[in-house]
N, C-alpha and C positions, 0 to 999 in steps of 0.2 A: 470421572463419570464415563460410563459405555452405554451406548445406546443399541435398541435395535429395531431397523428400518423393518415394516413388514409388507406395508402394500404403495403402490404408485401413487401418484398426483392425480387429485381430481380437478387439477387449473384454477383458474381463477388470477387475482390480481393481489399484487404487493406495492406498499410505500416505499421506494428506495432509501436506504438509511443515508445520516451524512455520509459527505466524501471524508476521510480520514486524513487523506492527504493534502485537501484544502485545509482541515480545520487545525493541523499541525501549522500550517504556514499562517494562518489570520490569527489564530492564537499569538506564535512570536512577533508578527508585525505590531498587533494589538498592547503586547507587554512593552515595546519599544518606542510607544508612541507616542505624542506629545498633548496627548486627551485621554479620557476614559472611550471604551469601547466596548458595543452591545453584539454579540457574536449570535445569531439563532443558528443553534444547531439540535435537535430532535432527541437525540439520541447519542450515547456514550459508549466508547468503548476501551477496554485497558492500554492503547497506543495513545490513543487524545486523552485520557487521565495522566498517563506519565508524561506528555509536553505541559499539561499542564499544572503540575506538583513542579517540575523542574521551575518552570515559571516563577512560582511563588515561593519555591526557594530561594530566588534572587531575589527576592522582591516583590515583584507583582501581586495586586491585590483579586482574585479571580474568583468569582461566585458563580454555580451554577443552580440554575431553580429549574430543571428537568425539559427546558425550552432554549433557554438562553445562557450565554457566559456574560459575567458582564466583569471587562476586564480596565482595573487600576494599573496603570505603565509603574514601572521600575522608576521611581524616582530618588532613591539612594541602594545603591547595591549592596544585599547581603554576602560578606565573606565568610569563608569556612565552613557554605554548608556541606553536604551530600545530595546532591542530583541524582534520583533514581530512575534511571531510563528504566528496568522492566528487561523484557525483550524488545524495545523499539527501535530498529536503526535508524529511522528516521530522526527521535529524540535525542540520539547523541549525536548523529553526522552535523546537525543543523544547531543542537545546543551546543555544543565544543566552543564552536566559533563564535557564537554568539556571548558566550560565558568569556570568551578571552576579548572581544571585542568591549566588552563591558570592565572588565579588569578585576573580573572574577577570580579571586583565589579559589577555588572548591574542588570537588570530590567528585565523578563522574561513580556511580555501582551499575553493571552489567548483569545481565541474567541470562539463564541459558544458552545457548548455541550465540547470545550476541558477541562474548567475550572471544569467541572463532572468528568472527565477520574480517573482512580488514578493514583496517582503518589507517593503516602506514602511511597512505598518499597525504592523506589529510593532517595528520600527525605532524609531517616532513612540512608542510607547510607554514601549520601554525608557529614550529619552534624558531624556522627561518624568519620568521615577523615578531622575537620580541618575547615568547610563550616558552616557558619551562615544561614539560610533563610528564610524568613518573609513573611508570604503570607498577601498581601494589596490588603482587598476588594476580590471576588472570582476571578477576573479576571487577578491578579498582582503576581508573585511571586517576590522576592529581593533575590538575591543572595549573598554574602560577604566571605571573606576567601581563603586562597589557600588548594586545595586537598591534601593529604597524601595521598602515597604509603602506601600497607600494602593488609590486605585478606578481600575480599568483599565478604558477602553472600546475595543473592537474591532469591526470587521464581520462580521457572520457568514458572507457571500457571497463570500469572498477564499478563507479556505482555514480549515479547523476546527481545523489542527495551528496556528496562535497562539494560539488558546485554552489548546490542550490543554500547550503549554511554558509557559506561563505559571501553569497549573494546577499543573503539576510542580515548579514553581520558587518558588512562592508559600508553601508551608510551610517554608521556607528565610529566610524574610525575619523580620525582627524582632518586628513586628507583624500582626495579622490583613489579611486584602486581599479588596477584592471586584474580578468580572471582571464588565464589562457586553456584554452583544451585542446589538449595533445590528443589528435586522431581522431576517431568518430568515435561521436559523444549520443552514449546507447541511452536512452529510455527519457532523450530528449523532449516528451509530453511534459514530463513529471518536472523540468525545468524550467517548461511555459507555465505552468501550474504556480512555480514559483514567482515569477515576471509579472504573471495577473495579478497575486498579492501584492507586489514591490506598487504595482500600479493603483491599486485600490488606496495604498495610504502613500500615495504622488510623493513616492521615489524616484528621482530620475535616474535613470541610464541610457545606454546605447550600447547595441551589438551590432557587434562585425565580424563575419570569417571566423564563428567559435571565439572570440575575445568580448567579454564584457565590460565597461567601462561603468562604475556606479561611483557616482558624486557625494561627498560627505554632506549630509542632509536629514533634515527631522523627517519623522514619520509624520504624515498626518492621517489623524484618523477620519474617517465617513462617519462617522458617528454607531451607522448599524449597519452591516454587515450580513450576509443571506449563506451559509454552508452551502454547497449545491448537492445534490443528489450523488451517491458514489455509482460510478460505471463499475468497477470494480468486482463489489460485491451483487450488482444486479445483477452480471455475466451470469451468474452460479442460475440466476432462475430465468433468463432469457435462454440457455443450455437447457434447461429443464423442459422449458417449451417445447423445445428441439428434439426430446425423446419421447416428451408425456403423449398420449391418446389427445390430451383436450390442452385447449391453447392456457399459458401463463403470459401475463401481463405483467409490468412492471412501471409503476406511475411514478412523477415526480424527477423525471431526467433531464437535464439544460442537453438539449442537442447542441447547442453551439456551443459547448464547451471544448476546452483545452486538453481536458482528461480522454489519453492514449486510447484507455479500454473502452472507451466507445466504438471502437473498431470491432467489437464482437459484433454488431449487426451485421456489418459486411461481411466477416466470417462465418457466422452460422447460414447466412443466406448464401456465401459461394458451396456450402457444404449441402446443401439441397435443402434448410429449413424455410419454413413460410413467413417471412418479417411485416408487419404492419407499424407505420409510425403515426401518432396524431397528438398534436400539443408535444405535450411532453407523458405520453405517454409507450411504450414499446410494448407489443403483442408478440408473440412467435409460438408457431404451431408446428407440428411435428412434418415434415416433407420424405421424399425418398432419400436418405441421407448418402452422402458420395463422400468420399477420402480426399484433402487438396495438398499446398505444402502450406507453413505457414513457417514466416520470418517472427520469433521471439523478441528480436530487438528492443524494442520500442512498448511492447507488451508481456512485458515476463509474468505479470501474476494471471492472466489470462490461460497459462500454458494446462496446469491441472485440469480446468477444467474443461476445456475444447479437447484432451484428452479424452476426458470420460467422454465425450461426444463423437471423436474420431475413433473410439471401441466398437462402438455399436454402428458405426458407418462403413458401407460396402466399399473396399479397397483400400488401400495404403493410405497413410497418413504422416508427412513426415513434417516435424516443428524443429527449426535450426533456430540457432545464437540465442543459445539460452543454456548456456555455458554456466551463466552468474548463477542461476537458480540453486546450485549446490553448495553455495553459501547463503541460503536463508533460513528459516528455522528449520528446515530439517535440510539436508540434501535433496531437492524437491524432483529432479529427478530420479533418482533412486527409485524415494519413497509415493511417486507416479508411479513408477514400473514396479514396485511390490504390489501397491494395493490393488489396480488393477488386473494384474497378473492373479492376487488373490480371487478375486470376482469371474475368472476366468477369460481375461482378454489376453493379447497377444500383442504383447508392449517388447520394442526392444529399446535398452538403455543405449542411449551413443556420447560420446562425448561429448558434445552442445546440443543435447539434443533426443529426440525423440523417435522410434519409429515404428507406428501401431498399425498393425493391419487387423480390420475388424468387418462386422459382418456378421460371426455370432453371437448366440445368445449368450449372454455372461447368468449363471446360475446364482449367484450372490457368496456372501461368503463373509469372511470377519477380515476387517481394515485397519491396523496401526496406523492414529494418525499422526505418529510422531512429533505428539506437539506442535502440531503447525496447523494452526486454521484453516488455510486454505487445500489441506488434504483432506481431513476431515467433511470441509462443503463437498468437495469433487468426491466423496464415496456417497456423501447422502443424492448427487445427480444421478451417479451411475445406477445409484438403486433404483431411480426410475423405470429402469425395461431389463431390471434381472427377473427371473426366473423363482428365484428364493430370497429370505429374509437378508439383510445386510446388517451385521453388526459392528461398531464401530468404536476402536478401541480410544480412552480418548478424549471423547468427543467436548470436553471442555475447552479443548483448544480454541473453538469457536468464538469466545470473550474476547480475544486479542482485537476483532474487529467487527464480530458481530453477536454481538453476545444474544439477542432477540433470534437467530438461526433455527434453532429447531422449534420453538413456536411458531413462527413464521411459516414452516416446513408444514407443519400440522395447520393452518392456516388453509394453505393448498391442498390440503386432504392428505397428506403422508399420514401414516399411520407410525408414531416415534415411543418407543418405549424404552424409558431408564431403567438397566438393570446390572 
């Protein structure tokens, strides 16, 4: 599907969809638990449908009625299915372990750019505890073997979702187990992300100095369960505020959350936007915008679109340690510096990294979104203050995580047509 953008946002206010990344993690705690459990989550999208098919290919009994999951735990494990992660790295970093912790014999199927990803760290571990696995073809993993308790060491610089499966998977094992991480452990939000869940269904652990320590123990389940608001996917329209004429709102956000990408407030307000917060709701309206640096670390899927915002913002712009970004579904900085470059900005590619000097008017232009969602959003922000239509080559990609995307757009008064 290609769309094409024709005129700006007229503002207004949006629902934030689930977090994605909570509802990967309460789903698996949920399948592992030693009750049924009531998950409300709003809204679906092709990453939390493949956590949750993998799910019920083990097992798990998982209903959705367009509000809620309501999820039956894995009470005898199915062998020899096929687990289809999709494109999700999340649903296989976090089901591997979890499938081998269980003593799942099955089939891991990869799609797209996910069969690139790495996954070696993770791999190197599970075999070292106990687990056979056999990659069939690049699209195929084979898993065999039950896991062993014992000390896992990983890196922290590859990706935080083998931590975070192995977190998930570790109170499953017979024994207590520690997880070591070697060096600084990048996108450390998305692991408290995971700790809040271990917490929710009173798994115990303890951390120390990068070592976590989780105790072999049942899940227990809360009985119900709340998704929280994604930070993530609201950046795309708190950025949008950021360029439009008239203020965009985004309702239904846990300030005190765990989740990294909340830090886009601070970011668009150190770049001159106007921020209002109340309840839970975020406002942001267009300011004199200014170029700053911004460390990727900790916020990599945030980078697309504070790009499209650092375009149109008077002076440099420079986004470091976001190196990993060229392993996700596209090469995400690459495919930053095409599309923007398309639209008429002044992107340079660096090797972690980003450096856009902006200030003019971007003319609009046609956007490969490379299969990737979140390039796809980041051309429909930028279309905010171009000059001419944006077309967007594509734009289906958007389903991975927000499939509601360009209704919502049109919502806010974009003007979006299919052709």
């Amino acid at each position: 599907m290609n769309v094409i953008i024709h005129s700006p946002l007229q503002g207004g206010q949006i629902e934030a969809i689930p977090s994605k990344s909570q509802a990967h993690r309460l789903l698996i705690c949920a399948a592992l638990a030693d009750g049924p459990t009531k998950i409300k989550c709003t809204a679906l999208s092709e990453d939390i449908e493949a956590t949750a098919d993998c799910l019920r290919a083990l097992g798990a009994h998982i209903d959705y009625d367009g509000k809620y999951f309501f999820v039956q735990p894995i009470c005898s494990v199915r062998q020899g299915q096929t687990l289809r992660c999709r494109e999700s790295g999340s649903t296989l970093r976090f089901m591997l372990p979890v499938a081998a912790a269980l003593g799942a014999d099955c089939r891991f199927q990869l799609e797209g750019r996910l069969a690139q990803r790495p996954q070696g760290p993770l791999l190197k571990v599970l075999t070292e505890h106990g687990c056979t696995i056999t990659e069939l073809m690049p699209s195929y993993l084979e898993i065999h073997g039950q896991l062993q308790a014992g000390d896992f060491t990983l890196p922290g610089g590859v990706s935080s979702q083998f931590v975070s499966g192995l977190l998930m998977a570790a109170p499953r094992l017979k024994d207590s187990s520690r997880i070591f991480v070697s060096g600084a452990l990048q996108s450390r939000p998305y692991v408290d992300l995971t700790l809040d869940a271990l917490r929710t269904f009173r798994v115990p652990f303890e951390e120390s100095e990068q070592v976590f320590s989780v105790q072999s123990s049942a899940f227990q389940s809360p009985g119900t369960v709340c998704v929280e608001g994604d930070w993530s996917n609201a950046a795309f329209w708190l950025c949008a505020g950021a360029l439009s004429l008239k203020t965009v709102s985004c309702k239904g956000l846990k300030l005190s959350s765990v989740q990294g990408d909340k830090k886009i407030i601070e970011l668009v307000r150190q770049m001159g936007a106007q921020t209002q917060v109340h309840d839970d709701c975020v406002s942001v309206t267009r300011g004199e915008l200014h170029g700053i640096e911004i460390d990727a670390s900790d916020i990599p899927d945030l980078v697309p679109v504070l790009a499209a915002v650092a375009a149109q913002a008077a002076g440099e712009t420079r986004i470091y340690n976001a190196g990993r970004l060229r392993l996700k579904e596209s090469d995400r900085l690459q495919a930053v510096t095409q599309a923007l470059t398309a639209l008429g900005a002044d992107v340079q590619e660096k090797d972690d990294g980003l450096l856009i000097v902006g200030g003019a008017a971007l003319h609009g232009g046609i956007v490969d979104a490379c299969n990737d969602h979140r390039i796809a959003m980041m051309a429909a922000v930028a279309a905010v203050r171009c000059n001419g239509p944006v077309t967007v080559l594509g734009a289906q990609a958007v389903h991975k995580s927000y499939p509601a995307f360009w209704q919502h757009y049109a919502l806010l008064g974009g003007q979006v047509e299919e052709c």
